[in-house]
C-alpha positions as CSV (number, residue, x, y, z in Angstrom):
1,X,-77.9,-4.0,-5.8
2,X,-76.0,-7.3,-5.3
3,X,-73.9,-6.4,-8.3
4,X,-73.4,-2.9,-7.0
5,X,-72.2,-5.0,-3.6
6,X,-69.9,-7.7,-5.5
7,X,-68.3,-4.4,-7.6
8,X,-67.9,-2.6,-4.6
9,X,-66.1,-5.3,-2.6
10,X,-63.8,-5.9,-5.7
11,X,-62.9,-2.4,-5.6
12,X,-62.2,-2.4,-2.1
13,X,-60.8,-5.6,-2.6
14,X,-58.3,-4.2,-5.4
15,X,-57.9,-1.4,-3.6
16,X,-56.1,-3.2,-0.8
17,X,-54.1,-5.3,-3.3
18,X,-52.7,-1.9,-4.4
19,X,-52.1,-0.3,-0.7
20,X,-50.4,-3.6,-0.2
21,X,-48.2,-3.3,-3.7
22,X,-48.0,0.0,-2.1
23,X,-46.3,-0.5,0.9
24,X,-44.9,-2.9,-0.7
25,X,-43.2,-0.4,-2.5
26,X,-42.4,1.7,-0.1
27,X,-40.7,-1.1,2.1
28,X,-38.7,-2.1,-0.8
29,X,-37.7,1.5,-1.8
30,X,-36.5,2.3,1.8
31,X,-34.7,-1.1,1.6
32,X,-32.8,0.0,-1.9
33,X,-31.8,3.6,-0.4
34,X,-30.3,1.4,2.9
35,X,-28.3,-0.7,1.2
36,X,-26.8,1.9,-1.8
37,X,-25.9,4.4,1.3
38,X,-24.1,1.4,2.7
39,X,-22.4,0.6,-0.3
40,X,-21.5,3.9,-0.8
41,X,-20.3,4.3,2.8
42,X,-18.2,1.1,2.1
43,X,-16.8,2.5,-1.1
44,X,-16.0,5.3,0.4
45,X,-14.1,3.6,3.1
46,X,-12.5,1.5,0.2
47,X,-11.2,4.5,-1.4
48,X,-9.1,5.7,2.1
49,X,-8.5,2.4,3.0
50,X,-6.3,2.2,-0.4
51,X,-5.2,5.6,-0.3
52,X,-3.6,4.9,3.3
53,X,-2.2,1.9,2.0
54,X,-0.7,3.8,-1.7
55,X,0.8,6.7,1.0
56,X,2.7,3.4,3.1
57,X,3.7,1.8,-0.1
58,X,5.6,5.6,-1.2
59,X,6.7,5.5,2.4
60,X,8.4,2.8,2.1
61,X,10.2,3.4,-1.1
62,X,11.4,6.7,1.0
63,X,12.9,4.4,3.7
64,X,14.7,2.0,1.2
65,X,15.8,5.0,-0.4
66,X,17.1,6.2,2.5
67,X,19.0,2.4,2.9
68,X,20.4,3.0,-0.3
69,X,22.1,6.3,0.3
70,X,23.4,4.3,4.1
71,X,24.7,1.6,2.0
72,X,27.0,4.5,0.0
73,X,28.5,5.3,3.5
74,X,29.2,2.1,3.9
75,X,31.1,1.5,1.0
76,X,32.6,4.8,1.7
77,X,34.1,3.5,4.9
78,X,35.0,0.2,2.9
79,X,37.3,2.4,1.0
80,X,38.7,4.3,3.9
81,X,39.5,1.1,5.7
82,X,40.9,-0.7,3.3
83,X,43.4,2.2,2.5
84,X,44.3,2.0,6.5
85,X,44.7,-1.5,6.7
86,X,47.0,-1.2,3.2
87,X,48.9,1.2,5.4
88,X,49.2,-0.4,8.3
89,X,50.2,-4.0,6.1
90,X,53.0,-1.6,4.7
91,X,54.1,-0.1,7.8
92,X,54.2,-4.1,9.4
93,X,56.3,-4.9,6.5
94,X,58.6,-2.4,7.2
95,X,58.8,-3.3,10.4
96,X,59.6,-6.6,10.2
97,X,59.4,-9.3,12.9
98,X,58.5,-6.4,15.4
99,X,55.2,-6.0,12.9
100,X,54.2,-9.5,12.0
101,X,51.1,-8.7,15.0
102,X,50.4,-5.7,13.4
103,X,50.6,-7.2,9.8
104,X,47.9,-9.8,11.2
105,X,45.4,-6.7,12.4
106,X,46.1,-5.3,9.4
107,X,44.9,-8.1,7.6
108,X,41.8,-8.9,10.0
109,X,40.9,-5.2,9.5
110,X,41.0,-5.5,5.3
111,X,38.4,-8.5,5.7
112,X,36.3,-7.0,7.7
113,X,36.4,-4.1,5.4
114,X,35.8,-6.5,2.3
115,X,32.5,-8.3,4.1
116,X,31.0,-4.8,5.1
117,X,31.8,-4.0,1.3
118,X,29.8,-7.0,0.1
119,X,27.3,-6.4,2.7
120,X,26.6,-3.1,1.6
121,X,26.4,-4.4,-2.2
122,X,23.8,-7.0,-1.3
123,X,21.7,-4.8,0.6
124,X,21.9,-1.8,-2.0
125,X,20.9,-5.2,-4.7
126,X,18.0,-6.1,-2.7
127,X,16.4,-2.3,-1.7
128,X,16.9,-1.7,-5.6
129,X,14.9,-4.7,-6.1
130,X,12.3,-3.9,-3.2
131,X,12.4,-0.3,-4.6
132,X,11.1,-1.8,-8.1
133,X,8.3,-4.1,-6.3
134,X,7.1,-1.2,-3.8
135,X,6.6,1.3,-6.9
136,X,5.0,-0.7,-9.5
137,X,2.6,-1.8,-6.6
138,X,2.3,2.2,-5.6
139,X,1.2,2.5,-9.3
140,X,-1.2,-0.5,-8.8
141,X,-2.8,1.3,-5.9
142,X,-3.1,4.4,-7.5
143,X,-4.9,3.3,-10.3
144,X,-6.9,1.5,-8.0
145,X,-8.0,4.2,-5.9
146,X,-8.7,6.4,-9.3
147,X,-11.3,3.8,-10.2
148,X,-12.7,3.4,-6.7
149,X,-13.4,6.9,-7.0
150,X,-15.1,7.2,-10.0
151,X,-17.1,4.1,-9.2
152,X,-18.0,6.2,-5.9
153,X,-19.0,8.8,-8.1
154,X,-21.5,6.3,-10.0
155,X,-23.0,5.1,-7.2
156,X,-23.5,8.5,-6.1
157,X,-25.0,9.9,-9.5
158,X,-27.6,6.5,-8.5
159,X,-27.9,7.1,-4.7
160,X,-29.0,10.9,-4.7
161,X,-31.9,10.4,-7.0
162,X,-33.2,7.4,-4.8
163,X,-32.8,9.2,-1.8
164,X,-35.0,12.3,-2.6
């Protein structure tokens, strides 16, 4: 009978060991499932964080497209001015000593034509430039987001099987 008494408290003894694994179990599966629908939550966030920041990134190569077509009025007017202020030189010439004021406004209007003209060239140099940047990094973010989403889609093929 002592036997029977030393077998049985083994078994109950064992028994508890494995309700404690158990639990154990348990605790650690519900633990596992917590964190993978965190990580998927913050994955997904990832994914729209990027895709936010691809959609600014094409925004912006909108806008500096937009500069460069400003930049063409700009030179436009360059051209136009010019013209007038060639004009008005001539029409000072002709006039002689009565036009030597006009010849000088003449002259102040053709440099301020010339600076908006290099003006407009410098900033049409640097949106090309920024243009380049913003799209090559728009094509960074997009393959970016098309792995984020596929590494969503792991963690989801792992995630759904835990969860039930």
């Amino acid at each position: 009978s002592e036997q029977i008494i030393e077998a049985a408290n083994a078994l109950n003894q064992e028994s508890q060991r494995i309700t404690q694994g158990a639990n154990n179990q348990e605790y650690f599966s519900s633990e596992v499932n917590k964190s993978m629908k965190h990580i998927d939550n913050i994955s997904a966030q990832a994914v729209n964080d990027v895709t936010v920041g691809a959609e600014k990134v094409n925004n912006t190569v909108l806008s500096l497209k937009g500069i460069i077509d400003k930049t063409k009025v700009i030179g436009e007017i360059y051209t136009k001015t010019n013209f007038i202020a060639l004009n008005a030189a001539v029409e000072a010439a002709r006039a002689g000593e009565a036009g030597k004021g006009f010849a000088v406004v003449a002259t102040e209007i053709q440099q301020l034509a010339e600076q908006s003209r290099h003006a407009a060239g410098d900033i049409g140099t640097l949106s090309n430039e920024s243009i380049k940047i913003a799209e090559e990094s728009l094509k960074s973010l997009q393959t970016i987001v098309a792995e984020m989403k596929q590494t969503s889609i792991f963690i989801q093929k792992i995630i759904i099987p835990l969860i039930n």
